[in-house]
C-alpha positions as CSV (number, residue, x, y, z in Angstrom):
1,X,205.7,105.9,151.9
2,X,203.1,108.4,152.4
3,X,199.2,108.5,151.8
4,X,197.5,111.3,150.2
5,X,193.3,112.5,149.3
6,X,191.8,115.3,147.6
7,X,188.0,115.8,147.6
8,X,186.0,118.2,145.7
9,X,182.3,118.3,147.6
10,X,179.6,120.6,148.0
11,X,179.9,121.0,151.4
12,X,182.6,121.1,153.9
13,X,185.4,118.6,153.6
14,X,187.8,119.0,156.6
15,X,185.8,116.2,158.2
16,X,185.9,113.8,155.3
17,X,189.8,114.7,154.8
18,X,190.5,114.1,158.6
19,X,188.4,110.8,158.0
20,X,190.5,109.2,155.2
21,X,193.8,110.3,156.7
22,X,192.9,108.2,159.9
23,X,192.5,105.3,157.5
24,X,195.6,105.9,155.4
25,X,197.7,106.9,158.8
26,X,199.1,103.0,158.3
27,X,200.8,104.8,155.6
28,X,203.2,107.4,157.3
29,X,203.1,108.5,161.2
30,X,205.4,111.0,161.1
31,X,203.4,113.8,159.7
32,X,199.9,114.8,158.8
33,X,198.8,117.9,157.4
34,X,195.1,119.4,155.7
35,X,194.8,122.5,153.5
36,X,191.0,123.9,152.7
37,X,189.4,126.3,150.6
38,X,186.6,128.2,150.2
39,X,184.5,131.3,150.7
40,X,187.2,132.0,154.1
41,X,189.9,131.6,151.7
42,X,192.9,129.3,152.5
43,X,193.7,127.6,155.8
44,X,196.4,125.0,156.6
45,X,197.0,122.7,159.7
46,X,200.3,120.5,159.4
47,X,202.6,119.3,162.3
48,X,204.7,116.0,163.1
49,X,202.5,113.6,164.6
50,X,199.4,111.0,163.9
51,X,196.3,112.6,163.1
52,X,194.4,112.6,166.3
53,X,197.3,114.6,167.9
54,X,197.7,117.0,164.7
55,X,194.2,118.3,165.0
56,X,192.3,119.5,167.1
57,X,188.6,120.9,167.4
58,X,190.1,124.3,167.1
59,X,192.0,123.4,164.2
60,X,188.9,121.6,162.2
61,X,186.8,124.5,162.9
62,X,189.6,126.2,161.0
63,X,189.5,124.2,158.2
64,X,186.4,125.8,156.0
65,X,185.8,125.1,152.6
66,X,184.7,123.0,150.4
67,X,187.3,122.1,148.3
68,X,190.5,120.5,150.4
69,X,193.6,118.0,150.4
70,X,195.4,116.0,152.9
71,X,198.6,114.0,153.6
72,X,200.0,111.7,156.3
73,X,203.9,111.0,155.8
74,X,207.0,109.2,156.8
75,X,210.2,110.6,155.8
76,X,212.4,109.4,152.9
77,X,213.6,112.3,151.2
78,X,214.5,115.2,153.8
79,X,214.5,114.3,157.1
80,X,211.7,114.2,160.4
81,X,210.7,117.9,161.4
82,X,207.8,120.0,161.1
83,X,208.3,121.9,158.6
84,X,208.6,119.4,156.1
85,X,205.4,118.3,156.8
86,X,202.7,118.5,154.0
87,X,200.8,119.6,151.9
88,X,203.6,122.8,150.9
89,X,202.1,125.7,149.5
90,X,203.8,128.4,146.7
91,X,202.2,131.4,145.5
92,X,203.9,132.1,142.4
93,X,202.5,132.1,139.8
94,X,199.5,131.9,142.3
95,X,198.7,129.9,145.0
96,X,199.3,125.9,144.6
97,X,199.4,123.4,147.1
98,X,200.5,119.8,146.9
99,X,201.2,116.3,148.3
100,X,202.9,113.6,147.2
101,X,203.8,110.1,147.6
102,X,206.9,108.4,146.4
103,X,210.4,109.5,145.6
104,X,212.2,111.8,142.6
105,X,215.0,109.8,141.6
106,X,216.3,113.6,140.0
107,X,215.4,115.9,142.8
108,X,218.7,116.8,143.2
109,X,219.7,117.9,139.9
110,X,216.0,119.4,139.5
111,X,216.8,121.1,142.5
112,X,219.6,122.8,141.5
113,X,218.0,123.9,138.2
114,X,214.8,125.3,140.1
115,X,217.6,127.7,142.3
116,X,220.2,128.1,139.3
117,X,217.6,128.4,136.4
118,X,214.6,128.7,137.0
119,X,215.4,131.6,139.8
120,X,212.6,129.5,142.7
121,X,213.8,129.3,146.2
122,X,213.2,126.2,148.4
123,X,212.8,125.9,151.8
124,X,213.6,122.3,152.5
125,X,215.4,119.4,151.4
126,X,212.1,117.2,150.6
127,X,211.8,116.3,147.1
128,X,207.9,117.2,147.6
129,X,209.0,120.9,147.3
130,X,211.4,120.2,144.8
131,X,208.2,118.6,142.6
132,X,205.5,121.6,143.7
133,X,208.6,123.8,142.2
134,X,209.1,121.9,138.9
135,X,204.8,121.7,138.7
136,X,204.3,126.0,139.2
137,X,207.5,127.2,137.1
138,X,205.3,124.8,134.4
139,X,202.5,126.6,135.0
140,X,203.4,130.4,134.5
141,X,202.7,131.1,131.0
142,X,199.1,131.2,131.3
143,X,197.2,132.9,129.1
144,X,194.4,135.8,131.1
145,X,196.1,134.5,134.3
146,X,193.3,131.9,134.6
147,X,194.8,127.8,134.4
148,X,192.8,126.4,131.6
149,X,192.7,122.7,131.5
150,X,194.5,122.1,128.3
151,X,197.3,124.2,130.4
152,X,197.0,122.5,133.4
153,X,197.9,118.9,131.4
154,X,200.6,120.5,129.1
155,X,202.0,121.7,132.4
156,X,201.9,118.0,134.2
157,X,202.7,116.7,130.8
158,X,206.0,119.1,131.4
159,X,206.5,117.7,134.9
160,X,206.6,114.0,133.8
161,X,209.4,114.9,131.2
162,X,211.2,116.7,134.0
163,X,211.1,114.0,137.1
164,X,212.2,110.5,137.4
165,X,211.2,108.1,139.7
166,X,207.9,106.9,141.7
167,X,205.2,109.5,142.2
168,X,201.6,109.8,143.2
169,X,200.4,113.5,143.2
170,X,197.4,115.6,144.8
171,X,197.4,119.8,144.3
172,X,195.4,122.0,144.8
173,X,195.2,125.1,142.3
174,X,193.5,127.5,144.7
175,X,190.4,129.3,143.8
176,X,190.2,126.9,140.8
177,X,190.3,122.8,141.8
178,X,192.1,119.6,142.5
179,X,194.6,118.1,140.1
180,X,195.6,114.2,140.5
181,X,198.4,112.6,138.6
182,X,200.8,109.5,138.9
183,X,204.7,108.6,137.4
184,X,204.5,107.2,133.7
185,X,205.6,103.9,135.8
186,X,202.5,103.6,137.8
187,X,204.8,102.8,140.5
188,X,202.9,104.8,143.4
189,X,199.0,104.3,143.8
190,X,196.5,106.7,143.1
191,X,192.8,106.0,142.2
192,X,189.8,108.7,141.8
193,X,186.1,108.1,143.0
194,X,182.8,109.6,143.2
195,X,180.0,109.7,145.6
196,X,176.6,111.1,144.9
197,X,174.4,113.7,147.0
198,X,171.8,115.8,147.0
199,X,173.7,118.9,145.7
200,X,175.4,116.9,143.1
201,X,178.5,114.7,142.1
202,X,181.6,114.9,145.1
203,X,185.0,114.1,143.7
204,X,187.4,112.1,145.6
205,X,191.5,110.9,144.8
206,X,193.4,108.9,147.4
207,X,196.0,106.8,147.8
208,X,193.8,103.7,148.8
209,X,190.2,102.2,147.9
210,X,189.5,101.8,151.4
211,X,190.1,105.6,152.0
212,X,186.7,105.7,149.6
213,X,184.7,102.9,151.0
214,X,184.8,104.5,154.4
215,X,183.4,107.7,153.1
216,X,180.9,106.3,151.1
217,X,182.9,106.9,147.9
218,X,182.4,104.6,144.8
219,X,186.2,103.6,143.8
220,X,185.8,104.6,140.0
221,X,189.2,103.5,138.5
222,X,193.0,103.8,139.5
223,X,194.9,106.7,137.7
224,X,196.5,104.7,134.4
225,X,200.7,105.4,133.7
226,X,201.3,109.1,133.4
227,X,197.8,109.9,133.2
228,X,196.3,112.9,134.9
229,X,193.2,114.7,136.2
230,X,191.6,117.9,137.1
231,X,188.3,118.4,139.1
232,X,187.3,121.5,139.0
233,X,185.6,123.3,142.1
234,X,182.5,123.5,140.4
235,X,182.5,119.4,140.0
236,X,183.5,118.8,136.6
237,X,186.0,116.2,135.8
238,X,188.9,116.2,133.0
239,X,191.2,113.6,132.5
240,X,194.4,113.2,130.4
241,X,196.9,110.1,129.2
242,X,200.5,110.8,129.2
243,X,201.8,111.5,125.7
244,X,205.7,109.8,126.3
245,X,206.6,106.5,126.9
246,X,205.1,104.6,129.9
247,X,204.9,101.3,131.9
248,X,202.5,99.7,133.8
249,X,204.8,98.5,136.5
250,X,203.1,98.8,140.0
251,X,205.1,98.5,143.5
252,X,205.0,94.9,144.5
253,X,206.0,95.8,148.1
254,X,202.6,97.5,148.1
255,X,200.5,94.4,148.3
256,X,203.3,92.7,150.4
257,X,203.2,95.3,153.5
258,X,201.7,98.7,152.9
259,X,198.8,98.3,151.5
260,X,195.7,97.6,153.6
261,X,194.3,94.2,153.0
262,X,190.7,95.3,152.3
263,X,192.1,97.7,149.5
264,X,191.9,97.4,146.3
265,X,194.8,98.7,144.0
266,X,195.1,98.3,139.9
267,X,192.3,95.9,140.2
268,X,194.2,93.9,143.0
269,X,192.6,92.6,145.8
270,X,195.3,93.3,148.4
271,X,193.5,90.4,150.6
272,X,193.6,87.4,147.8
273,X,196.9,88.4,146.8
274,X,198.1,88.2,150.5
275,X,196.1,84.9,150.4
276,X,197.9,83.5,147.6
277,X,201.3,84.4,149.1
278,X,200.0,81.7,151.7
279,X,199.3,79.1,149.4
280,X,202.7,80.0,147.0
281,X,204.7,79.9,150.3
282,X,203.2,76.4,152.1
283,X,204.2,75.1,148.3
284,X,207.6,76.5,148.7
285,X,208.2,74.9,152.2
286,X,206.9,71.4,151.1
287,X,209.5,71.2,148.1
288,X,212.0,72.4,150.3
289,X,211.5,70.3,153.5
290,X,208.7,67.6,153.0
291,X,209.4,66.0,155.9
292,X,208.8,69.2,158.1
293,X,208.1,68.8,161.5
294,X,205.9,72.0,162.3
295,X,203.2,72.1,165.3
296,X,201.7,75.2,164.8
297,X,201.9,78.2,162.4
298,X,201.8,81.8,163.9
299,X,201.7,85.4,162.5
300,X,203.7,88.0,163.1
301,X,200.8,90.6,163.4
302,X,199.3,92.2,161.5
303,X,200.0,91.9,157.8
304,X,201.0,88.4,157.7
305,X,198.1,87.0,159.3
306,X,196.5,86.2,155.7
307,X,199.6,84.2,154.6
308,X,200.1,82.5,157.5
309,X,196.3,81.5,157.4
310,X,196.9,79.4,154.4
311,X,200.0,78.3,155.2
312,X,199.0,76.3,157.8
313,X,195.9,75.2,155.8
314,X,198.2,74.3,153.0
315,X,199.9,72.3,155.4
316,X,198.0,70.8,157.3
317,X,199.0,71.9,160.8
318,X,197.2,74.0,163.5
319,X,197.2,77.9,163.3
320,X,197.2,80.3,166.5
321,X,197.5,83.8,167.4
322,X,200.7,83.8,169.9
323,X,201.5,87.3,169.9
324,X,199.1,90.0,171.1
325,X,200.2,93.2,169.6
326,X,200.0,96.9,171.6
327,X,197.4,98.4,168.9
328,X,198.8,102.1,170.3
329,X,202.4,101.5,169.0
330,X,203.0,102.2,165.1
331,X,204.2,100.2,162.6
332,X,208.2,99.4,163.3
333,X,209.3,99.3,159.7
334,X,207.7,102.8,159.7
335,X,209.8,104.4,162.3
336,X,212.4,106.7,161.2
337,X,215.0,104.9,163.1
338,X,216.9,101.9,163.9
339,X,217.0,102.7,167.8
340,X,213.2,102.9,167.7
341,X,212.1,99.9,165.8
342,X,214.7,97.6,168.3
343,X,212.6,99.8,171.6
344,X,209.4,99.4,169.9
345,X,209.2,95.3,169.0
346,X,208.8,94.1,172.9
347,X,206.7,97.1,174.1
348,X,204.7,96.3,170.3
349,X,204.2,92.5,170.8
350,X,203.7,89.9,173.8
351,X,203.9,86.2,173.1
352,X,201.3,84.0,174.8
353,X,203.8,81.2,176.6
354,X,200.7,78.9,176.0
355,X,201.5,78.6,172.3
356,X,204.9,78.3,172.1
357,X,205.9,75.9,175.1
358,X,207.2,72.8,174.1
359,X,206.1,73.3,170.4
360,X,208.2,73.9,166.9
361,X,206.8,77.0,165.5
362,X,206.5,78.0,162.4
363,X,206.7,82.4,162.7
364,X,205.3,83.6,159.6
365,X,205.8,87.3,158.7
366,X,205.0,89.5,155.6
367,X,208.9,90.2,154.7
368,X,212.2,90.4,156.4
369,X,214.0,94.1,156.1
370,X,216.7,94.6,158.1
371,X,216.0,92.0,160.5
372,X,215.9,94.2,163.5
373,X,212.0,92.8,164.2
374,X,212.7,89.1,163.5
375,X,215.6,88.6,165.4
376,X,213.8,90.1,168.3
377,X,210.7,87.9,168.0
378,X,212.8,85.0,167.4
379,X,214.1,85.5,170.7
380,X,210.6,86.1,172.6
381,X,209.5,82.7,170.7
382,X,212.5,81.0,172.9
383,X,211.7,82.8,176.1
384,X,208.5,81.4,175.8
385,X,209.3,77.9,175.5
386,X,209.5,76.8,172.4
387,X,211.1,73.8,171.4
388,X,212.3,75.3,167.8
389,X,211.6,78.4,166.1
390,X,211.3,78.1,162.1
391,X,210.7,81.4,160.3
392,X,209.0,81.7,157.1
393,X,208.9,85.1,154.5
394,X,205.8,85.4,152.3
395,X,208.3,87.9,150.5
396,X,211.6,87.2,148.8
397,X,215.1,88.4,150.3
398,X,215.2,92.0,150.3
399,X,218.6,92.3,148.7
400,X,218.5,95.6,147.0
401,X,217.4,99.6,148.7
402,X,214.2,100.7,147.1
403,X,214.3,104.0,145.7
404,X,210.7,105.0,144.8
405,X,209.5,106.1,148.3
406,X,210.1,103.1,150.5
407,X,212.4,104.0,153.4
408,X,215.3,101.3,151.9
409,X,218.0,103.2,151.1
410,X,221.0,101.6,152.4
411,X,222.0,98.5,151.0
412,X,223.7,98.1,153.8
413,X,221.6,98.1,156.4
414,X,219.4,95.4,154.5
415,X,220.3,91.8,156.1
416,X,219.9,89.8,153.0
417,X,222.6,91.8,151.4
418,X,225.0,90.0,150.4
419,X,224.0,87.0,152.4
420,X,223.2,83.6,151.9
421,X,219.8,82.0,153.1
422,X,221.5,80.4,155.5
423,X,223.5,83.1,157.1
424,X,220.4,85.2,157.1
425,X,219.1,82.4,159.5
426,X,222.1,82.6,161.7
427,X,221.9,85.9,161.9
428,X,218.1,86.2,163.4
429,X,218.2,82.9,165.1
430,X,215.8,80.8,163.6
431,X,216.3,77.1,164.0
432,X,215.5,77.0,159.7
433,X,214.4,80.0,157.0
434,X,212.3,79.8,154.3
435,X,211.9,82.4,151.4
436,X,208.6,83.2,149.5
437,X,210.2,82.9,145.6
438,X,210.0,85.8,143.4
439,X,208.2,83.9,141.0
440,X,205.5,83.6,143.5
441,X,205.1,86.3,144.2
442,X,204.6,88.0,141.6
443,X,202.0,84.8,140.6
444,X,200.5,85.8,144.0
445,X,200.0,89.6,143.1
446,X,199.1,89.4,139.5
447,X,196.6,87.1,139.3
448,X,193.5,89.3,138.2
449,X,194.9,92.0,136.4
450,X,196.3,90.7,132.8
451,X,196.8,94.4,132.1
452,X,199.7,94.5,134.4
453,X,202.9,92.7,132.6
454,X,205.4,94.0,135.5
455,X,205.8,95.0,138.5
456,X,208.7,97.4,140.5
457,X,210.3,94.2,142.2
458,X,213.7,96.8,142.6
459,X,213.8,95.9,146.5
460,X,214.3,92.0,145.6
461,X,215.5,91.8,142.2
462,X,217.8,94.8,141.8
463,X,216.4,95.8,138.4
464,X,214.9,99.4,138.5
465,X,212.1,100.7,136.2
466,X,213.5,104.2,135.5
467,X,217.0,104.0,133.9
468,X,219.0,106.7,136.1
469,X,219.6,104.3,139.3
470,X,222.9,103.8,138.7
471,X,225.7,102.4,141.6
472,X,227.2,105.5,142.1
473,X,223.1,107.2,142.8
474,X,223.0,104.4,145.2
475,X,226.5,104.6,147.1
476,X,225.2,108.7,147.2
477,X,221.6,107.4,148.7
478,X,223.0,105.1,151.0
479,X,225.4,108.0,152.1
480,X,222.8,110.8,152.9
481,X,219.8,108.9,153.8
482,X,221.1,105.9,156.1
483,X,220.0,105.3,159.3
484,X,223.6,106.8,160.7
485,X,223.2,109.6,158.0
486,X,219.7,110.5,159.5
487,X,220.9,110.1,163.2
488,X,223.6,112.4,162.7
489,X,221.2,115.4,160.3
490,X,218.4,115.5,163.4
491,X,221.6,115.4,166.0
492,X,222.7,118.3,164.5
493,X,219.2,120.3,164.1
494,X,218.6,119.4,167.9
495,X,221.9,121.1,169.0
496,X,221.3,124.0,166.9
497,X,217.9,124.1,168.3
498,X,219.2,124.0,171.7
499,X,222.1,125.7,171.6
500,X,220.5,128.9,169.3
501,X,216.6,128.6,169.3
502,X,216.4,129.4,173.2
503,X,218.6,132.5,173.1
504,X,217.2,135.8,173.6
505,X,217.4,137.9,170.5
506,X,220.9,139.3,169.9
507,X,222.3,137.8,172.9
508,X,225.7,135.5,172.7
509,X,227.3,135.0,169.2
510,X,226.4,132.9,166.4
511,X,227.2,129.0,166.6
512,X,228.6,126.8,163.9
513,X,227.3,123.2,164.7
């Protein structure tokens, strides 16, 4: 999952860009990166890290223009290092830049066609590149040299019949203006805005409303299936629908965990859906166990803290805050491995013994992944004295990997795989477990947008939106992108690092790691 923003303005826009990522940095810490343009030409800034530690005065000085694009990532496709950090940048047929969000089901085979047939050489394995490739090879038959818009959409129009999966895109056609487009699924988000000044109308597309709000942007609409834009640098915007087959089928998981509650996405208030995951799952517990024998609800901070609001209303029993969360540790699902989201829960969160002691608590968290984070809080509920620890999901079991840019790949390393309810509760240690129904949820999400008629539920039902996720692509996901499988890929590159990058030229002999 990563968060992306372009702006067209009429006066410089590093600012703006460095603004919006801070807000959409809940959407990827391992990368950020910010491209410009304008009367200096082009200038870049991308390294791993948050965006306070990416750039730096000297860098935003850097960043001139008017005209610019930003990206904050964490890995899927590829793996964690520098230089697949974004936005990437080709100059054939001339310069484009781009950004994406998501995952290319295809990358592979498009990959090999890019190098095979259509003679372009990538640098990386991120499926980003692979995408940027598939979008300029599009875009070389143009007629004067110049990218007229009806070439600019026949070219997108090209890429969507090319690429499977779940993609938001943001490029940058240098000299010439931002292009916005999103997967004939609508499975990533991706909404333009405007915001008037003085000089005239400033263009905006990011991944979330609330990137807009905070700049003063008016949210206009969300990008519909397939459909794509171009702002040019003068300020002019052109849009286009997707000509093939499409589906309005929006990432659930979205308004479960990623999204930011005081976004709006699709016409979805992320904050009343979260609300109604309450009320759907204080409905759930009472047909299950009526005669309950709760004392208190508590969140797991911070994106269950809606849910578990209602919950306790629905119910009838007291709500408290009985973990204080480390605000300067990132979101554990987010981290690129399993040996840092088990370090980072206790340094992350600190129960208050106060709430817990002699109590049955009620944990309430958005959704249960691989269980590293539940099990562990489970445990600091016991250390701090309470009698028993229930544990309640506002999500359904995540049983199946998502492939469309959320970092479940492995089926196996998903703890409601292949698991009953009731081992899944032996497993973290909770005294009872209770599910959010997919039903529910869905009732939860849906509830102000008739337009919508599905939604990607891959990651809890097992039924995928694009028809090339077969087992064998899944047995080959789980293989390269595991947890074990990334280990092993940045174990390698740090030997390699070690054992060549610190060699004086021409000294020693070449080493196979």
């Amino acid at each position: 999952m990563c968060g992306i923003v372009g702006i067209v303005g009429k006066k410089p826009v590093n600012q703006s860009i460095y603004d919006a990522l801070t807000v959409l940095q809940h959407r990827g810490q391992d990368a950020a990166g910010i491209v410009t343009w304008g009367d200096d030409g082009l200038k870049i800034r991308k390294s791993n890290g948050l965006v306070r530690d990416v750039f730096r005065h000297r860098h935003m000085r850097n960043l001139t223009g008017n005209v610019g694009m930003g990206h904050v990532r964490y890995p899927t496709a590829g793996s964690s290092k520098s230089s697949e950090a974004q936005p990437f940048y080709v100059n054939s047929p001339y310069g484009i830049c781009l950004a994406h969000n998501g995952n290319l089901t295809n990358h592979k085979e498009l990959a090999d066609l890019l190098t095979r047939e259509d003679r372009r050489h990538l640098n990386t394995g991120s499926d980003s590149e692979v995408l940027l490739n598939v979008f300029a090879h599009e875009l070389q038959n143009l007629e004067d040299g110049r990218p007229m818009v009806e070439q600019i959409f026949a070219a997108i129009e090209a890429v969507h019949n090319r690429c499977s999966g779940g993609y938001a895109v943001v490029a940058m056609i240098v000299g010439y203006g931002i292009v916005a487009f999103r997967d004939p699924n609508a499975i990533r988000p991706i909404m333009v805005g405007e915001r008037e000044t003085l000089a005239g109308t400033e263009f905006m597309v990011a991944s979330e409303s609330v990137a807009m709000t905070t700049l003063g942007f008016k949210s206009v609409r969300d990008l519909g299936p397939g459909e794509a834009i171009f702002i040019s640098n003068d300020g002019v915007l052109h849009s286009r629908q997707y000509s093939g087959a499409t589906s309005y089928s929006p990432c659930i998981f979205e308004f479960v965990y990623f999204a930011r509650p005081d976004s709006i996405i699709d016409k979805l208030s992320v904050y009343k859906a979260r609300l109604r995951m309450g009320e759907q799952l204080a409905g759930q517990i009472v047909r299950e166990w009526p005669d309950h024998d709760i004392d208190v609800v508590i969140p797991i901070p911070d994106t269950s803290r809606t849910a578990a609001v209602q919950v306790a209303y629905h119910l009838g029993v007291k709500y408290r805050e009985g973990f204080i969360k480390n605000r300067y540790i990132g979101r554990t699902f987010i981290m690129p491995g399993q040996a840092e989201r088990t370090q980072s829960v206790r340094r992350k969160l600190n129960a208050i013994d106060l709430e817990f002691r002699g109590k049955n608590v009620l944990l309430v968290d958005d959704s249960i992944v691989r269980g590293t984070t539940s099990r562990q809080i489970i445990k600091m509920a016991r250390e701090a004295g309470a009698r028993r620890v229930y544990f309640a999901s506002a999500a359904p079991p995540v049983r199946f990997p998502n492939v469309y840019g959320i970092d479940m790949p492995a089926a196996s390393e998903l703890i409601a795989n292949g698991r009953t309810v009731k081992q899944i509760e032996e497993l973290i240690g909770a005294d009872r477990l209770i599910y959010q129904d997919l039903h529910g949820l869905i009732r939860s999400v849906r509830h102000d947008n008739s337009e919508i008629r599905n939604f990607d539920t891959s990651c809890f039902s097992g039924e995928y939106v694009t028809d090339d996720v077969t087992p064998a692509y899944l047995h080959a996901l789980e293989t390269a992108r595991s947890d074990e499988a990334k280990f092993h890929k940045n174990s390698k590159r740090t030997v390699r690092e070690l054992v060549v990058g610190d060699e004086p030229k021409g000294a020693g002999r070449a080493v196979s790691v």
